[in-house]
MARNU-925803 format. One record per atom (N, C-alpha, C): residue in three letters; x, y, z. Coordinates in pm, whole numbers, padded with zeros to 5 digits, always signed. Atoms other than C-alpha are relative to their C-alpha. Last residue first. Layout:
<recs>
ALAXYZ...
</recs>
This chain:
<recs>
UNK+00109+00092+00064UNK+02460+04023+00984UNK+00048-00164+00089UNK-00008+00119+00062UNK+02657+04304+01143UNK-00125-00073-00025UNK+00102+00149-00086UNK+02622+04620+01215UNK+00081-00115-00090UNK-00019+00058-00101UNK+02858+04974+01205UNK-00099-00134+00012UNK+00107+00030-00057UNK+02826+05095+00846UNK+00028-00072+00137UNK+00020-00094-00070UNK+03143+05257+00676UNK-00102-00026+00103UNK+00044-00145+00005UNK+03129+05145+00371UNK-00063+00034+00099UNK-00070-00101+00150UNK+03361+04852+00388UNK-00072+00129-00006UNK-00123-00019-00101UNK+03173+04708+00724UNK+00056+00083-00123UNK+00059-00057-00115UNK+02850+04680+00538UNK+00113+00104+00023UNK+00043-00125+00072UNK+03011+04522+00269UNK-00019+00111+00048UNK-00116-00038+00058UNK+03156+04266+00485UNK-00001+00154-00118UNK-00070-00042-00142UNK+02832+04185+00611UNK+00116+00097-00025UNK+00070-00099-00032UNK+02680+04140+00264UNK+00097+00088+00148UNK-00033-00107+00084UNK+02976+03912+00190UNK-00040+00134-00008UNK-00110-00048+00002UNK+02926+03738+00480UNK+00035+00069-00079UNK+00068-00084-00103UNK+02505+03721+00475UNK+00194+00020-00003UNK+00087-00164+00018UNK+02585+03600+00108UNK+00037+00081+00131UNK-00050-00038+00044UNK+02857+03261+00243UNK-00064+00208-00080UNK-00097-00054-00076UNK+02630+03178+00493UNK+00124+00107-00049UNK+00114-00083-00094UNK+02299+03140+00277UNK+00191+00113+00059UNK+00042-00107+00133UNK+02565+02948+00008UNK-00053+00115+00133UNK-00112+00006+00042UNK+02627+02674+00329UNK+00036+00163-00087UNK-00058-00081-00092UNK+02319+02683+00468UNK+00112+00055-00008UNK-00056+00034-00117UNK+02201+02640+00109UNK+00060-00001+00136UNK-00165+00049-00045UNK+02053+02834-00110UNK+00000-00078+00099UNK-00022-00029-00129UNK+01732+02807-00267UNK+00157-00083+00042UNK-00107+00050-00058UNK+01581+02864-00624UNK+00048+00014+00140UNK-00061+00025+00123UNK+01250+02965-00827UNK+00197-00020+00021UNK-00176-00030-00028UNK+01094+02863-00531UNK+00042-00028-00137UNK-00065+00110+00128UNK+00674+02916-00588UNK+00136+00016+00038UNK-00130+00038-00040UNK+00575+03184-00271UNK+00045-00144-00072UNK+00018+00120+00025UNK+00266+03222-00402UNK+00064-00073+00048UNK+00080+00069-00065UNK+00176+03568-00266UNK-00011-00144+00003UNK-00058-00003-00141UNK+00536+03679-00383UNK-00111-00047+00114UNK+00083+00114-00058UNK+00458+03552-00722UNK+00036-00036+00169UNK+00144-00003+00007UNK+00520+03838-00908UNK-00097-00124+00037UNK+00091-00087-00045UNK+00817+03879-00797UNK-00122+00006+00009UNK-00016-00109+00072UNK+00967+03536-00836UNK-00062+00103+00040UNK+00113+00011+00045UNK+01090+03336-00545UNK-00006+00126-00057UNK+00034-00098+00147UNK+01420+03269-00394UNK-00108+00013-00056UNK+00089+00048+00161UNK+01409+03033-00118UNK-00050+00123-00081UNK-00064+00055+00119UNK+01724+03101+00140UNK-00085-00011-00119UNK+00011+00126-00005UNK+01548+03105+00482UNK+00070-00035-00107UNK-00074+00057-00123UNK+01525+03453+00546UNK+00120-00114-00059UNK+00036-00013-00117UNK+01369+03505+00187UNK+00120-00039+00124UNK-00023+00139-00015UNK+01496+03583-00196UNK+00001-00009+00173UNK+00017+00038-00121UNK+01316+03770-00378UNK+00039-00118+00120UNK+00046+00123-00172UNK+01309+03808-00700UNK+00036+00054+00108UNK+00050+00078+00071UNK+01302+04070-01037UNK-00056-00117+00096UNK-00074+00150-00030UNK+01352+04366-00901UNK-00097-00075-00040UNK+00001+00084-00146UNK+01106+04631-00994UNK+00116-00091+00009UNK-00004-00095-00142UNK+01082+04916-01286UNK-00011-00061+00126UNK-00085-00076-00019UNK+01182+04709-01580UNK+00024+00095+00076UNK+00079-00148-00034UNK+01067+04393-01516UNK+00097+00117-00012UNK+00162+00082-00028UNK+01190+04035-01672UNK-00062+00123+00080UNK+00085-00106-00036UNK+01521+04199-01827UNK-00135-00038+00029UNK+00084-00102+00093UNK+01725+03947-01922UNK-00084+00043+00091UNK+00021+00077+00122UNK+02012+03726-01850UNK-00069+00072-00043UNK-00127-00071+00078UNK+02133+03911-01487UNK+00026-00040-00173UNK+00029+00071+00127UNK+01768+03859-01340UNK+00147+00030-00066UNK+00054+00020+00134UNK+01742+04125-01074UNK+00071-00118-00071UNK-00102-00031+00111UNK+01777+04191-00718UNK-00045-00084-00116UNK+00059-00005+00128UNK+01592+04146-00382UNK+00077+00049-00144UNK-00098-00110+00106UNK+01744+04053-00064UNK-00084+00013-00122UNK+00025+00070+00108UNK+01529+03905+00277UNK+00088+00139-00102UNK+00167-00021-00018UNK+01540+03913+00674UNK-00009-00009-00199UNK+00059-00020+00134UNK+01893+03918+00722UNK-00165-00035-00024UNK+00033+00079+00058UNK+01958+03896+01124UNK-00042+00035-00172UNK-00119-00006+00120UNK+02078+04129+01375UNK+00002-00092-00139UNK+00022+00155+00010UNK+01746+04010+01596UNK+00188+00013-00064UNK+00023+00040-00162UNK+01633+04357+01724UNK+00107-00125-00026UNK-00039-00071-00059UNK+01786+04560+01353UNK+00005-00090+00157UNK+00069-00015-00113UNK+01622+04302+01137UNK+00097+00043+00065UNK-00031+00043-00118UNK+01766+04376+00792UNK-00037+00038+00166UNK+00062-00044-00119UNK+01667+04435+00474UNK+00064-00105+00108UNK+00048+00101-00134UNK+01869+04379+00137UNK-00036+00068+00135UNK+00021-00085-00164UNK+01868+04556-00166UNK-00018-00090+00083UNK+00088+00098-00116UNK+02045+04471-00529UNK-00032+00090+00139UNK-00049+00116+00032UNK+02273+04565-00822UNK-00104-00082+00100UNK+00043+00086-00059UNK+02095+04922-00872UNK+00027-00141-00031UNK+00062+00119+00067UNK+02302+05151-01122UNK+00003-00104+00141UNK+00132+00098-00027UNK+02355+05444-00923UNK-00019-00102-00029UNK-00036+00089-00115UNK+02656+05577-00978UNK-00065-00104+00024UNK-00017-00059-00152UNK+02593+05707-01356UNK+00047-00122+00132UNK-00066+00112-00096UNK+02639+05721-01690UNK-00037+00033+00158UNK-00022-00027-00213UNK+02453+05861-01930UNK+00062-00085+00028UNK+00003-00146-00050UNK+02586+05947-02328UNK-00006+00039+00170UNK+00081-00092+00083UNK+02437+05629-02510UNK+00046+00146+00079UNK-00039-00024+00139UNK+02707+05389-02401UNK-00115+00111-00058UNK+00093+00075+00087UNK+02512+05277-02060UNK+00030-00003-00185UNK+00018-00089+00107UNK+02808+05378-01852UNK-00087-00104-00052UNK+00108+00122+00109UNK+02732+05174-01505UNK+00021+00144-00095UNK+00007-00062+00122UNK+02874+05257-01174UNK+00006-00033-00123UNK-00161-00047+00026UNK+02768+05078-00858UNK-00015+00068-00110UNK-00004-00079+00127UNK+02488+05040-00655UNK+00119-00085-00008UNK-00123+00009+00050UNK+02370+04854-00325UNK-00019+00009-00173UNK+00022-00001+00140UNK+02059+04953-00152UNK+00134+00030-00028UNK-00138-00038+00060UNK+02008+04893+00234UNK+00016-00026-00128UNK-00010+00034+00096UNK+01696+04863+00465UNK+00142+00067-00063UNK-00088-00099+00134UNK+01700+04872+00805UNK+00017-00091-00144UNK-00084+00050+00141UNK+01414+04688+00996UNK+00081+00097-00073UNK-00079+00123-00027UNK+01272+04731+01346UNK+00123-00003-00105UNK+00009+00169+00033UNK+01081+05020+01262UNK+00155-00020+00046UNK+00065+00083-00116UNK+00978+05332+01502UNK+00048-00182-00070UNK-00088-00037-00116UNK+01218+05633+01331UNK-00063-00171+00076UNK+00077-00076-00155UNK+01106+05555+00993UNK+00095-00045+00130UNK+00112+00032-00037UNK+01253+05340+00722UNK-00137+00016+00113UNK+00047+00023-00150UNK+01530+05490+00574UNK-00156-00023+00027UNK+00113-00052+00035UNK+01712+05340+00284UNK-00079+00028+00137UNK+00126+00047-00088UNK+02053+05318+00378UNK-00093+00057-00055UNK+00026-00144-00048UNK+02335+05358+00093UNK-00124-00069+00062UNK+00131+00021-00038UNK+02594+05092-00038UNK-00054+00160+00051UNK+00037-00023-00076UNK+02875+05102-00288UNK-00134+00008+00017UNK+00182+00012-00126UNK+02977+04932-00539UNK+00021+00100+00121UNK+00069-00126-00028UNK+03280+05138-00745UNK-00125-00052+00033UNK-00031-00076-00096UNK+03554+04872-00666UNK-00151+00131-00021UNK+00021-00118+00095UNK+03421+04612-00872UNK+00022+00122+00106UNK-00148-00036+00098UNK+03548+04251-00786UNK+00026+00154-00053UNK-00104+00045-00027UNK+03317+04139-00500UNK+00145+00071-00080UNK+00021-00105-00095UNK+03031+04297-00581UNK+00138+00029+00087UNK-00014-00112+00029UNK+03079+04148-00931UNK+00004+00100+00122UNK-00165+00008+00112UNK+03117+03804-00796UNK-00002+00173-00001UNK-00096-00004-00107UNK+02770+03869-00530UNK+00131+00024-00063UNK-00004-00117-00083UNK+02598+03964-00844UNK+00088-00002+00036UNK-00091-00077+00083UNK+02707+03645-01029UNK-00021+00199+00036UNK-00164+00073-00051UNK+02607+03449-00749UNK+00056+00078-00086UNK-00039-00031-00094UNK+02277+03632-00756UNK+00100-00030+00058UNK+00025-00113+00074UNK+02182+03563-01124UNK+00073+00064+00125UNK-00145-00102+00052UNK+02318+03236-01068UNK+00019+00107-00070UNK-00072-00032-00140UNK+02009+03184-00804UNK+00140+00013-00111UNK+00035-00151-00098UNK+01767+03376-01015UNK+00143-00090+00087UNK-00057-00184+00062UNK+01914+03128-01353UNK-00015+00089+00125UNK+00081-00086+00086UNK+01862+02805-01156UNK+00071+00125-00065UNK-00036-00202-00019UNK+02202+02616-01023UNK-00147+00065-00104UNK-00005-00064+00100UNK+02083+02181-01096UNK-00021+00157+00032UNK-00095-00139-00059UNK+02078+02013-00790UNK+00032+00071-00080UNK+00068-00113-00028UNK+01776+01823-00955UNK+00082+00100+00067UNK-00152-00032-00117UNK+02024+01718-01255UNK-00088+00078+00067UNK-00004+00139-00104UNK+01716+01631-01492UNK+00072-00035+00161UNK+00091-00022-00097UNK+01743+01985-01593UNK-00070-00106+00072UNK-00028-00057-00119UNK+01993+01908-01788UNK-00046+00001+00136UNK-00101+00141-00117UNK+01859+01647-01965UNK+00036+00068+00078UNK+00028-00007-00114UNK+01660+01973-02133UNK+00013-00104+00115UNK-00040+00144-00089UNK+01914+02054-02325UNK-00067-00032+00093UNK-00057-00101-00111UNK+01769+02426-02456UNK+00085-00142+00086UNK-00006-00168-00007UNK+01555+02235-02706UNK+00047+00016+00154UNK-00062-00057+00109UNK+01548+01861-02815UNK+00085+00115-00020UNK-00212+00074-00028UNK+01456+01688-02500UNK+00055+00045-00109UNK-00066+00108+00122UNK+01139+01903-02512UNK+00160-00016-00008UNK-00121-00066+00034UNK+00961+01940-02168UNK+00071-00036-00126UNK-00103+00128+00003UNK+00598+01767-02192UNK+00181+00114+00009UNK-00054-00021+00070UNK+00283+02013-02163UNK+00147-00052+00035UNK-00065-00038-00095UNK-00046+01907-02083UNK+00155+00002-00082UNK-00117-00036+00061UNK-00343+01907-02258UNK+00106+00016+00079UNK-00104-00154-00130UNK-00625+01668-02072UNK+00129+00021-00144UNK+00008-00092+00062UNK-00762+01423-02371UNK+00000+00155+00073UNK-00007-00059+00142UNK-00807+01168-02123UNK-00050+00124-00078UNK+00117+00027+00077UNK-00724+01255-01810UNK-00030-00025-00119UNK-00013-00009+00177UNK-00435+01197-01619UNK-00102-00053-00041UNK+00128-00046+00033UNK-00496+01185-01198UNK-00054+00031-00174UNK+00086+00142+00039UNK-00222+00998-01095UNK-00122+00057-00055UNK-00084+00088+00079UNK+00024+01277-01084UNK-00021-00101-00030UNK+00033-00101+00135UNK-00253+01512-00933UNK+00047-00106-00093UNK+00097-00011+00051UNK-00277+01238-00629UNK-00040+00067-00150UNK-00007+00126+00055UNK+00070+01228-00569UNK-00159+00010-00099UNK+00045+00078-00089UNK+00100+01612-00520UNK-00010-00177-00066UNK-00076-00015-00096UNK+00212+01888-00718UNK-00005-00079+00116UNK+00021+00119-00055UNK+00079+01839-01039UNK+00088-00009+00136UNK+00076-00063-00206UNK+00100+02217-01111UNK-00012-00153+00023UNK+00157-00011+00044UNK+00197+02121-01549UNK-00063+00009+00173UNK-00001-00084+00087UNK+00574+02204-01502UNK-00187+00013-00082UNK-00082-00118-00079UNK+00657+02039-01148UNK-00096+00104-00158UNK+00138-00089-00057UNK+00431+01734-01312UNK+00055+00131+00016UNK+00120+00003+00083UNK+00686+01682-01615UNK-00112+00084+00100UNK-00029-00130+00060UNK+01013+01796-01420UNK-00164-00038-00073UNK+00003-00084-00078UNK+00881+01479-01214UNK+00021+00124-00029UNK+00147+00020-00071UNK+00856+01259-01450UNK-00047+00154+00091UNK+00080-00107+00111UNK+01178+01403-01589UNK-00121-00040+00050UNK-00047-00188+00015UNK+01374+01300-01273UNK-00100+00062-00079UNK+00055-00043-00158UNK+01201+00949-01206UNK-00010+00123-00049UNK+00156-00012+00006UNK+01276+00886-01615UNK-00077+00054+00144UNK+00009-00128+00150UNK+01645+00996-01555UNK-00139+00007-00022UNK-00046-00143-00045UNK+01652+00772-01258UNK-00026+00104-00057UNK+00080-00017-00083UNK+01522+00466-01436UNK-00020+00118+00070UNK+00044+00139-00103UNK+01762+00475-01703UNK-00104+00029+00103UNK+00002-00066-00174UNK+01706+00630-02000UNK+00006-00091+00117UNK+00121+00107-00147UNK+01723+00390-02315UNK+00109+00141+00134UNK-00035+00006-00114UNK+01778+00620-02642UNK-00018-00059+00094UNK-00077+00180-00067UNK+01700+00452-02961UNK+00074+00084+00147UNK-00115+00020+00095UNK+01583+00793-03136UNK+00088-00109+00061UNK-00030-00042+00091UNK+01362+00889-02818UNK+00118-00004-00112UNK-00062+00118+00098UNK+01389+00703-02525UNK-00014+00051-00136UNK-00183-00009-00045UNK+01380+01060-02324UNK+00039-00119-00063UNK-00036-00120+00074UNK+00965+01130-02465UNK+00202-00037+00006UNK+00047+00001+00134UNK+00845+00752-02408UNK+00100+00140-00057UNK-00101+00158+00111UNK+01017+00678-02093UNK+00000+00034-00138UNK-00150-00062+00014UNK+00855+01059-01952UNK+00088-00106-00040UNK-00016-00144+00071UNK+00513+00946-02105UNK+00171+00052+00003UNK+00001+00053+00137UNK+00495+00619-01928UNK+00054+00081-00110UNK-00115+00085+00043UNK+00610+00730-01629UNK-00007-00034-00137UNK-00105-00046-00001UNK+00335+01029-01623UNK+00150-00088-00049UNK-00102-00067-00155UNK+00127+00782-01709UNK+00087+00084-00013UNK-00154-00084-00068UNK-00073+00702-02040UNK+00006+00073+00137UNK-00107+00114-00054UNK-00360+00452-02079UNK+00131+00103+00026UNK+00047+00106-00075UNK-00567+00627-02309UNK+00080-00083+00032UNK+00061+00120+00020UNK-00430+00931-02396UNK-00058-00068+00030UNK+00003+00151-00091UNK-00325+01274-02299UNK-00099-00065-00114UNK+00137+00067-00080UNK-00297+01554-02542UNK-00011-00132+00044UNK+00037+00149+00020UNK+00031+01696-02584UNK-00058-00006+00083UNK+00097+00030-00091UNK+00192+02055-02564UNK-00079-00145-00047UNK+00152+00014+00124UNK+00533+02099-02626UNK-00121-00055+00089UNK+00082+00092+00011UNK+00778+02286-02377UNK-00090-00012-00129UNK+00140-00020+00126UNK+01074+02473-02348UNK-00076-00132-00013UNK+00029+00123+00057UNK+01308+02477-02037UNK-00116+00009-00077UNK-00027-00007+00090UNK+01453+02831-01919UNK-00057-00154-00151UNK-00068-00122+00113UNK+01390+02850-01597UNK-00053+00029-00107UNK+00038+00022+00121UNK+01214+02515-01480UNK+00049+00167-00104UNK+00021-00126+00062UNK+01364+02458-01194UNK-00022+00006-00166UNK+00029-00008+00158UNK+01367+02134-00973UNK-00066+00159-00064UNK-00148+00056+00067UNK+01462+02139-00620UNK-00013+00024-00130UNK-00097-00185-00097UNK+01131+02302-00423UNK+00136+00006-00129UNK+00098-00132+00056UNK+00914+02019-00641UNK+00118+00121+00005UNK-00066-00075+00106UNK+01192+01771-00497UNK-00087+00104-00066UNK-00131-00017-00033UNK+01080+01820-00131UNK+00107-00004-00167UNK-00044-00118-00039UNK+00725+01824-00205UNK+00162+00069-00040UNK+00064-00136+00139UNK+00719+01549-00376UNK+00014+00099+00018UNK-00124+00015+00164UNK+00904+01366-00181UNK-00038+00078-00046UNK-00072-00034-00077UNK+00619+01485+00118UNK+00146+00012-00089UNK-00027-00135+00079UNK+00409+01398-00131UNK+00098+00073+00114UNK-00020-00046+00138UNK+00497+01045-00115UNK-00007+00159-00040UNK-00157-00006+00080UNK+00533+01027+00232UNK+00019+00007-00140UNK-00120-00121-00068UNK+00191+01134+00280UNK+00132+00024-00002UNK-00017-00141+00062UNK+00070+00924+00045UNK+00037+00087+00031UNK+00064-00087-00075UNK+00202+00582+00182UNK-00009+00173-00059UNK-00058-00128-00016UNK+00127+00345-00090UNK-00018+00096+00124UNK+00084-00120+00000UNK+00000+00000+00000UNK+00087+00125+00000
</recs>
């Protein structure tokens, strides 16, 4: 007998893991008789390929992650002549994305921040103030940025992070997309306490479009820290 709770509990747990970035899809109408398993054997054996078991787990699972099947129950639930939409092993590699420790774009959008924050002498930070009665300082890190058309300036926004003042603690960073331009008057994510990145516009949904590690987590709040300290700021993180 299946236990379902532990199953979506997996589920859960790779759901969080698996990113769908950049991965292109076709759309295909269920059958009679087709499974998720069945389906992700069928699409990755393609041209005499044999997947092994693993590889089919993986894309199974990039399959529901990418049509909301987010539970055991959904992933058994294939209807006929439901549309749903398959990742294509053709386009963008999407074996990749089989690899669920696989680096999303928001989180090596923010590793390649941190690099640059690291290497560019003209970041600097500046407090955003938040009234006399809150808890939380906020903080907005620049640097300088010719755009080739004539402006240049200091400013160019690399990222902001808040911080609990009672607790000394990071509280959450926000910064942009370093591939393309997904808003042009907001940051692009969000990335919480806790490490799980999520997109802007899905800050009521809280979806993880990537999450660091304690490890990664530790390595930011030091660099941030360290930043701090460089211009002048008395706290730590």
């Amino acid at each position: 007998m299946v236990d379902i709770a532990a199953e979506n509990k997996y589920i859960s747990y790779v759901m969080d893991r698996i990113y769908t970035d950049e991965v292109k899809t076709d759309s295909y109408k269920v059958k009679k008789g087709d499974s998720l398993w069945n389906l992700a054997k069928q699409e990755l054996n393609k041209d005499g390929k044999k997947a092994s078991n693993q590889e089919i787990s993986n894309y199974m699972l990039l399959i529901a992650k990418m049509n909301g099947m987010d539970s055991y129950e959904k992933m058994n639930d294939l209807k006929y002549d439901q549309t749903i939409f398959l990742p294509d092993t053709d386009k963008t590699s999407a074996r990749e994305y089989l690899e669920l420790t696989k680096t999303s774009v928001a989180k090596k959008s923010l590793e390649e921040l941190l690099a640059l924050i690291g290497t560019d002498e003209s970041v600097n930070v500046e407090q955003s103030y938040l009234g006399a009665y809150s808890r939380y300082d906020n903080y907005n890190v620049y640097n300088r940025k010719d755009y080739g058309n004539g402006y240049k300036t200091d400013k160019h926004p690399l990222l902001s992070f808040t911080l609990d003042k009672e607790e000394g603690s990071l509280t959450s960073v926000v910064f942009d997309n370093t591939t393309q331009d997904l808003d042009r008057y907001a940051y692009d994510y969000k990335m919480n306490a806790d490490g799980k990145i999520i997109m802007k516009n899905d800050y009521t949904d809280q979806k993880s479009v990537g999450q660091l590690s304690e490890a990664e987590l530790k390595v930011l709040k030091d660099k941030l820290g360290g930043l701090l300290q460089d211009n002048g700021f008395s706290v730590s993180i």
